[in-house]
C-alpha positions in Angstrom: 4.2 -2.9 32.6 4.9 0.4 30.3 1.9 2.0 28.5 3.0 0.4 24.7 2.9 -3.0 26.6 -0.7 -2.4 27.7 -1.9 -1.5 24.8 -0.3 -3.8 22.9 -2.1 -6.7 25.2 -5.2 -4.7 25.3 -5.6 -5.0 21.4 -4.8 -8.6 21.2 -7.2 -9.1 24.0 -10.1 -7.4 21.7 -8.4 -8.8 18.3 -8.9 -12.6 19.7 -13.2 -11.8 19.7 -12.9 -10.9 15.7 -14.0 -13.0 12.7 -13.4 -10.2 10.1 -10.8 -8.1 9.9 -9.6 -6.1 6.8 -5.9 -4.1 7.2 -4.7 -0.8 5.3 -1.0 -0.6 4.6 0.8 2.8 3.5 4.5 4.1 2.7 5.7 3.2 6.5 5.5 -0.4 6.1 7.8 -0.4 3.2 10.1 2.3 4.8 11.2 -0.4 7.2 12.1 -2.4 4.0 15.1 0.8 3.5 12.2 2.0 0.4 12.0 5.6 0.8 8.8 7.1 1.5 7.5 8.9 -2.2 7.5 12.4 0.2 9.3 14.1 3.0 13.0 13.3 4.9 14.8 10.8 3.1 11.9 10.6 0.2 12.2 9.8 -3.6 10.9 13.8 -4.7 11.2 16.8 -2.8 8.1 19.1 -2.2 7.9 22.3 -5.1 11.3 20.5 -6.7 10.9 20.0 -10.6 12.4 17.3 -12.3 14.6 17.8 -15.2 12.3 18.5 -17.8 10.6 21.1 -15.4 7.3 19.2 -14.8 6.5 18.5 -11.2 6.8 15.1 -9.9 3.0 14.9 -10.2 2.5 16.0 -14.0 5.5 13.9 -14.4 4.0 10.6 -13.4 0.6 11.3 -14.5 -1.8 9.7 -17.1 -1.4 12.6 -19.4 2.3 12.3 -19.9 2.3 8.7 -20.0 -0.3 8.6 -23.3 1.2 12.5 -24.4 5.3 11.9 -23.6 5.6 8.2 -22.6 9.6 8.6 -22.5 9.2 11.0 -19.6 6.6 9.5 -17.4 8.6 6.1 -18.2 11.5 7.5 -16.7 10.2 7.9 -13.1 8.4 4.9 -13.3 11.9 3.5 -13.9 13.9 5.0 -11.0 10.9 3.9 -8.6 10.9 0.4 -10.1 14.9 0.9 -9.5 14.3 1.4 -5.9 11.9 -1.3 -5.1 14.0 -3.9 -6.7 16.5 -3.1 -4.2 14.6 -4.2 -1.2 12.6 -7.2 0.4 9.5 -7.6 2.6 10.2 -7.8 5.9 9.1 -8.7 9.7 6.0 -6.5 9.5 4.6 -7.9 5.9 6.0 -11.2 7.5 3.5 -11.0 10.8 0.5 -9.9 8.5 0.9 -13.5 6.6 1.5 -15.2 10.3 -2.3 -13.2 11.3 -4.0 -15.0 8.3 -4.8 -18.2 10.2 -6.2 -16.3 12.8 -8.9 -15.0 11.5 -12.0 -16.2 9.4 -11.4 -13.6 6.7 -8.1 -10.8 6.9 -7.7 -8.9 3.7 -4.9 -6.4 3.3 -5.4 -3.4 1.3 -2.6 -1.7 0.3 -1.7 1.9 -1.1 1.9 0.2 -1.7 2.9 -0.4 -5.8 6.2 -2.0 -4.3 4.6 -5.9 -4.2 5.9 -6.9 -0.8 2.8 -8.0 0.2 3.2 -10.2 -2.4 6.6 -11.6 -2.0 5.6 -11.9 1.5 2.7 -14.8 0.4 -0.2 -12.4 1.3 -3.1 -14.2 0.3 -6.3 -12.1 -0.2 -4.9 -8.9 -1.0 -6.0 -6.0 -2.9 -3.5 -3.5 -4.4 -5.7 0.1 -4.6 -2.9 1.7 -6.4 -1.8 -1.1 -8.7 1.5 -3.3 -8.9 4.4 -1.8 -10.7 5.5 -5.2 -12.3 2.2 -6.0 -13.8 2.6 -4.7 -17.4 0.2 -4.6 -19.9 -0.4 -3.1 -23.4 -2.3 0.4 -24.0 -3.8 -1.0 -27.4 -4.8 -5.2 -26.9 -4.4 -5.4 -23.5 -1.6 -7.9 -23.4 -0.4 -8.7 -20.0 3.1 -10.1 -18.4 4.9 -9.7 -15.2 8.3 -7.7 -15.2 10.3 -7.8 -12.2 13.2 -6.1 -13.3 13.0 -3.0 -16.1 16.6 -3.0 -16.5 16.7 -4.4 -19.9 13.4 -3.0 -21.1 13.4 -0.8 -23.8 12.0 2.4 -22.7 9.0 3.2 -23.3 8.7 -0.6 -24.1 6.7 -1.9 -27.1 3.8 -4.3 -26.6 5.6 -7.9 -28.3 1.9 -8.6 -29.6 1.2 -5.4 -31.7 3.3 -2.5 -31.2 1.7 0.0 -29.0 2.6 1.3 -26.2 3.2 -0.9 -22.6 2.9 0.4 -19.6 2.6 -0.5 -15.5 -1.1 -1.2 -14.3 -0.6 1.4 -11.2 -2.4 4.5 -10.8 -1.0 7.6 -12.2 -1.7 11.3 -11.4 -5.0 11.9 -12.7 -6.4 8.5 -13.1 -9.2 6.5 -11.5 -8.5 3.9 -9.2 -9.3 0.3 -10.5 -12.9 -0.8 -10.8 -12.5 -4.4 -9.0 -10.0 -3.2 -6.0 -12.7 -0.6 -5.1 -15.6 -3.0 -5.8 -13.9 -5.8 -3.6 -13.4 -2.8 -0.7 -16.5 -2.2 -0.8 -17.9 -5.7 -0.5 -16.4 -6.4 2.7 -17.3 -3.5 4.3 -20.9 -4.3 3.1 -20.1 -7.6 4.7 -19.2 -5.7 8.0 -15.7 -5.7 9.9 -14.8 -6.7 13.4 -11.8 -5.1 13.2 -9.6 -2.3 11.4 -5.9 -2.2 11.4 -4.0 0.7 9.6 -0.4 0.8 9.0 2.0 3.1 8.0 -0.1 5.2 6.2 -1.3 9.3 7.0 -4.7 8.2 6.1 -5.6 11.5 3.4 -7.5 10.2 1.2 -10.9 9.5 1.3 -10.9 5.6 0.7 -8.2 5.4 3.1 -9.7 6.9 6.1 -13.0 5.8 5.5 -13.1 2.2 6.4 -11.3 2.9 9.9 -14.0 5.8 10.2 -16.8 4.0 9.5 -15.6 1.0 11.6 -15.2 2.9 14.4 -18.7 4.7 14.0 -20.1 1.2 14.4 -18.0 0.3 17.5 -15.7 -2.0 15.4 -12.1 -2.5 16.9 -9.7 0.2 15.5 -5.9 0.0 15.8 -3.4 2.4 14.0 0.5 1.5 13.9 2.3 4.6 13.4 4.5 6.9 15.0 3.2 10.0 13.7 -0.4 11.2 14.0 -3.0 10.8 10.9 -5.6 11.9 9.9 -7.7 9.0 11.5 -5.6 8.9 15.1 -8.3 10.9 16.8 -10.9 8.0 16.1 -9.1 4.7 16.2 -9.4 2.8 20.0 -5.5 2.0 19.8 -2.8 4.1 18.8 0.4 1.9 18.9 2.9 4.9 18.2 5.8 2.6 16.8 6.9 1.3 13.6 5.3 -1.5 11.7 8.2 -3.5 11.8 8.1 -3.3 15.8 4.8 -3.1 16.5 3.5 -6.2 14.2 5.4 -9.0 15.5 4.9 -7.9 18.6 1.3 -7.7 18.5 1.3 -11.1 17.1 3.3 -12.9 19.9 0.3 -11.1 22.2 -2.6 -12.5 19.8 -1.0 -15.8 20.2 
């Protein structure tokens, strides 16, 4: 039996004692989808590379350009739009909707803007960073669903009054949404059996914190990625493979 096999089987031994489980998805998951990560080999922007209008990708895509120079931060919303229309969900957001029946409650909370998880038919799902085809207007708040901004005008005019329209994700600078963070933190009020993170290099705060507070309280940690995080050192399984790998295998163990 090799080590991944162990491990693998070790994890569904632990994962068929929980009631609770809550998952955290990041770039990787997608990646296996052929959506390049935002950073790094093969990603969307280059590190210290400008974009045309010599912004960084960051002020670029930030809440001050989108309410100062909407035609610019539209722009990059665009080509990312561009990219995630080109791909599907695949085994690994498939195995996360197979785990659903297996468990009392399993919520996936995801850093992704893509909407995979959607596609996929994840149920109780909460999207930190927003969806990029949820739309709505600056000015009354209108709302509709866009999944393809090819024949938008851009930036695209709210049909109700005018103002501007714009994605419901979180740009540079920006909180994060009110409910997704108050619906976090009611199920870790609740309490966890387990923590699964995927595909994700775990920096920020709300991120990390769920797997390290479930692990301070003895809660069963696994992390599916191939690279180490910054929450590796405390999770009780590393499976160091992709999500696309690891996922349906760790299913056909759980079941």
């Amino acid at each position: 039996m090799s080590k991944g096999t162990s491990i693998l089987e070790a994890a569904a031994k632990d994962l068929r004692h929980a009631r609770r489980v809550l998952v955290i998805t990041g770039a990787g998951i997608s990646a296996d989808s052929g959506l390049p990560t935002y950073r790094g080999i093969g990603g969307l922007y280059s590190d210290g590379q400008e974009t045309e209008e010599g912004l960084t990708i960051e002020e670029a895509l930030s809440g001050y350009t989108m309410r100062t120079e909407p035609d610019i931060c539209w722009k990059y919303i665009c080509q990312i739009e561009s990219t995630c229309r080109a791909v599907k969900h695949n085994a690994a957001h498939e195995a996360l909707v197979a785990f659903e029946s297996k468990f009392e409650q399993f919520t996936v909370l995801t850093q992704n803007i893509d909407g995979l998880h959607r596609s996929a038919g994840t149920k109780d799902l909460i999207e930190i960073h927003g969806n990029i085809h949820e739309l709505f207007c600056t000015a009354c708040n209108h709302e509709k669903q866009v999944v393809n901004f090819a024949d938008l005008k851009i930036p695209p005019d709210c049909e109700r009054c005018g103002a501007l329209v714009r994605p419901r994700i979180v740009l540079f600078g920006e909180m994060l949404p009110a409910p997704a963070l108050t619906r976090l933190s009611e199920i870790m009020d609740k309490g966890v059996d387990a923590v699964i993170t995927i595909g994700t290099t775990s920096v920020f705060p709300y991120i990390a914190g769920p797997v390290l507070r479930a692990s301070e309280t003895n809660a069963i940690t696994i992390e599916v990625n191939p690279s180490n995080t910054k929450v590796s050192h405390a999770v009780r399984y590393r499976l160091r493979e992709r999500a696309i790998v690891a996922l349906p295998e760790l299913l056909k163990y759980l079941s």
